[in-house]
C-alpha positions in Angstrom: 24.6 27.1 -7.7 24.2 29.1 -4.1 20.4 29.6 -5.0 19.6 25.8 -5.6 21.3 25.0 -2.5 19.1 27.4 -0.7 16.1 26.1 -2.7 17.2 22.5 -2.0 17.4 23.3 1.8 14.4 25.2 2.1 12.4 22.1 0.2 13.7 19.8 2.9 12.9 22.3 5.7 9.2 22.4 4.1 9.2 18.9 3.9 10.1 18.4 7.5 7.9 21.0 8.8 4.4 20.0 6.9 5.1 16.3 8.1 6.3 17.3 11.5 2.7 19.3 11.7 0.9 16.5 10.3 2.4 13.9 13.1 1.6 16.0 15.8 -2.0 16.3 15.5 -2.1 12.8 14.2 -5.6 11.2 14.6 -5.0 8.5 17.1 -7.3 5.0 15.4 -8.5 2.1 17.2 -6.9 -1.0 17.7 -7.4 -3.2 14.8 -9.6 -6.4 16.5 -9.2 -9.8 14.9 -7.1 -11.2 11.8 -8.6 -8.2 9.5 -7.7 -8.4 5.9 -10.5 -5.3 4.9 -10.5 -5.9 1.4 -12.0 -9.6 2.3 -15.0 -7.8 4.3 -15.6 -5.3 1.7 -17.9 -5.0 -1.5 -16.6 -3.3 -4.2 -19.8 -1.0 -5.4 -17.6 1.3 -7.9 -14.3 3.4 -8.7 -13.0 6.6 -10.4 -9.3 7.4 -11.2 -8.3 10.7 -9.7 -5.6 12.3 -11.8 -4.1 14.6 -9.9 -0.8 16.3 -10.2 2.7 15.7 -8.8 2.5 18.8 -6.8 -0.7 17.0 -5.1 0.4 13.5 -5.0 3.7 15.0 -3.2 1.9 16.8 -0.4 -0.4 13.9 0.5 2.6 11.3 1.1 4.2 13.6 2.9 1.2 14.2 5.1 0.8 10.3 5.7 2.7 9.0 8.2 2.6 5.4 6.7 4.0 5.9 3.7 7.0 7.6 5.4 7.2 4.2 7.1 7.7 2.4 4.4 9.4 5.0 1.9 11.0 8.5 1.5 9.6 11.9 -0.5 12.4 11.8 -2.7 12.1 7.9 -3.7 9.6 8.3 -5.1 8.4 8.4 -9.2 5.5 11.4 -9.2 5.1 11.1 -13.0 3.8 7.1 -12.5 1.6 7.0 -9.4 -1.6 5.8 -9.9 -4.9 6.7 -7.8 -8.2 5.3 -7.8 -11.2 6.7 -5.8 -13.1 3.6 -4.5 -16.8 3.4 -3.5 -17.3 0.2 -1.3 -20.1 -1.1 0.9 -19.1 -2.2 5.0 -21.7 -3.9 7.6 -24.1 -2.0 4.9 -23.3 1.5 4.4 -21.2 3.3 1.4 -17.4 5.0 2.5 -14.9 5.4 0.2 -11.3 4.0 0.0 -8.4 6.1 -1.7 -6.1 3.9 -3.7 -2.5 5.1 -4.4 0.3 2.7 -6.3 3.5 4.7 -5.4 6.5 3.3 -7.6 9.7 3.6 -6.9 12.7 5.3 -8.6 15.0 1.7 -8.1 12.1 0.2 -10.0 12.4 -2.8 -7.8 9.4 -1.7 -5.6 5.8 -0.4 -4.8 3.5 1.3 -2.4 0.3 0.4 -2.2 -1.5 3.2 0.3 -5.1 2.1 1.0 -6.8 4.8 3.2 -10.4 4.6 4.1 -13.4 7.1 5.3 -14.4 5.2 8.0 -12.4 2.2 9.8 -13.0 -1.3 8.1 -12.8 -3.3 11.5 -10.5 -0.7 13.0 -8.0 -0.4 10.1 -8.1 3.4 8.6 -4.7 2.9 6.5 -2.9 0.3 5.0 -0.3 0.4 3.0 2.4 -2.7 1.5 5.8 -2.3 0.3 5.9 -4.6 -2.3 9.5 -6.1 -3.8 9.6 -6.9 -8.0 12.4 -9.7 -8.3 15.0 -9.4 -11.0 14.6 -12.4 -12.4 12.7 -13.4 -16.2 9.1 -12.6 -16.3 8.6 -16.0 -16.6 9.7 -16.4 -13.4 8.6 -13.2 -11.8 8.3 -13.1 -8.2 6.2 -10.4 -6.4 7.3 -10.1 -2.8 5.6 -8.3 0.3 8.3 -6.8 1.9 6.7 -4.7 4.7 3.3 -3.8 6.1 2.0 -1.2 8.3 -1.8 -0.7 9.6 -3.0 2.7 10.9 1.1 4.2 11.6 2.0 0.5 12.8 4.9 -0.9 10.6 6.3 -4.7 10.2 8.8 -6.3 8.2 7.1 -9.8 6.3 9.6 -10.3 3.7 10.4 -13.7 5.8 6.9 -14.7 5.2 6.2 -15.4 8.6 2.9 -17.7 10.2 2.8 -16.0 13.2 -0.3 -16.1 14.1 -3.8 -17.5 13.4 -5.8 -15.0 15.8 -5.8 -12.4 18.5 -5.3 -15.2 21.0 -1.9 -15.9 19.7 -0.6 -12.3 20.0 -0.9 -11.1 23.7 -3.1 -8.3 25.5 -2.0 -5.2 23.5 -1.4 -6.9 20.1 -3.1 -8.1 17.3 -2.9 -10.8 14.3 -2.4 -9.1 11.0 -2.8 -11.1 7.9 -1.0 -10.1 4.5 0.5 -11.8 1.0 3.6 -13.0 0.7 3.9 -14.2 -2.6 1.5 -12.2 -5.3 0.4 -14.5 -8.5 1.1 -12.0 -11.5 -0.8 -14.3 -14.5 -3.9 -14.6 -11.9 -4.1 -10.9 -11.4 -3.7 -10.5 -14.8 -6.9 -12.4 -15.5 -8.7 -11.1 -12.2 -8.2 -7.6 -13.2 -9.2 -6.2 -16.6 -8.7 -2.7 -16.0 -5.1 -3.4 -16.3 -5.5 -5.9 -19.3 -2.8 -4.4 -21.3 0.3 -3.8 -19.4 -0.2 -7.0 -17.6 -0.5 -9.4 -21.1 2.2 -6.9 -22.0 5.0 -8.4 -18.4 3.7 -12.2 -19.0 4.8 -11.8 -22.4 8.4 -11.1 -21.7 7.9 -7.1 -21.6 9.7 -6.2 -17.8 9.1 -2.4 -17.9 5.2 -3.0 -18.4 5.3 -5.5 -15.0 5.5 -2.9 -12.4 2.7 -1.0 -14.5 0.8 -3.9 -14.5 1.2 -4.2 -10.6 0.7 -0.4 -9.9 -2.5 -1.0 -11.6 -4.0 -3.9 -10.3 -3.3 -2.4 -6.7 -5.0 0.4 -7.6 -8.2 -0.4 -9.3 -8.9 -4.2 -8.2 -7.3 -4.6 -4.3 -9.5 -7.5 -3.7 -8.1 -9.3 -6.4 -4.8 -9.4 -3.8 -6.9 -11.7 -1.8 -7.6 -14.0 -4.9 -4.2 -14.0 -6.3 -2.3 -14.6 -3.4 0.0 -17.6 -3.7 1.2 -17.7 -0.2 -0.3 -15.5 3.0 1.2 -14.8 5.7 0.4 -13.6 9.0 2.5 -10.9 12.0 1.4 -9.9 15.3 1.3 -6.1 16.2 2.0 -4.4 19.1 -0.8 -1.8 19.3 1.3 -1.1 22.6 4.1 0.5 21.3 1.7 2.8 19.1 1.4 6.6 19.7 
């Protein structure tokens, strides 16, 4: 019992110290310019699924100051995260975006962590905690419960309209646009990578729902923008940023 304690401790301490190391030499990113939704600016050229293993899914959350933002190490379920290597073409050249659907152990909520190779309009990361109601799948509600862009992190469970542009946020802040309320039966159609799981939720099958989401994050993000019911919008302060 002494020796898991001590392994238990010195797992925290490790944890602490590779994310402490990490923040410190954080890359500091521009400021995100204009009402920037990057998956609307983007073309989706291909994608690959990476499968990589707990040990590595564990390290890179803990190196990514976003998803700390939004969740903890240990909240997390390694054996059903989900990432998806994207090719996609910006103002004419090729990056990549990295895709990772993060599921929770409550099994009430999501990550999605969207980090690309070169900033899409300023944004380099951005990830969406994302809320599964308890109702019937039949009346299944997919909430955006919080947001954060490039460190920067916002509550938008309310479903606030904010904003429309810049203009309406101040010097040092910016308008940030994001879903509120996600349309499961649309990405379901939108999306046929994730086919299964998603016929699976609509048709009264709960555990299969947060699959389906997981998946649809992960290998079609632009189909967010499609199957968005309601969108809302939140200024950030870029001047209380790091």
């Amino acid at each position: 019992m002494k020796r898991r304690a001590l392994l238990a401790i010195f797992v925290i301490l490790l944890v602490i110290g590779a994310y402490g190391a990490y923040v410190v030499s954080y890359p500091k990113y521009p400021e995100v310019k204009g009402c920037v939704n990057p998956f609307a600016v983007t073309k989706p050229v291909s994608r690959v699924q990476e499968n990589w293993s707990e040990v590595h899914v564990f390290f890179k959350l803990v190196t990514t100051r976003d998803f700390w933002k939004l969740a903890k190490p240990w909240q997390v379920d390694y054996s059903h995260v989900k990432v998806v290597k994207h090719t996609i073409e910006y103002n004419g050249e090729k990056i990549t975006m990295l895709a990772m659907g993060v599921p929770l152990k409550d099994k009430k909520h999501v990550i999605a962590l969207y980090q690309f190779s070169k900033p899409v309009q300023g944004v380099k990361i951005r990830g969406y905690l994302i809320g599964l109601s308890e109702s019937s799948t039949k009346n299944l509600t997919i909430k955006t419960v919080a947001m954060t862009t490039n460190g920067f992190y916002t509550t938008t469970d309310s479903c606030s309209h904010e904003c429309n542009s810049d203009s309406d946020c101040g010097e040092f802040a910016s308008c940030e646009p994001y879903c509120c309320d996600h349309n499961l039966r649309c990405l379901a159609g939108c999306c046929g990578w994730c086919f299964i799981p998603c016929t699976l939720c609509l048709a009264g099958n709960g555990a299969s729902c947060a699959e389906c989401l997981l998946c649809a994050l992960t290998w079609c993000p632009a189909c967010d923008v499609i199957c968005c019911d309601e969108e809302g919008s939140s200024c950030l302060d870029w001047g209380d940023m790091p």
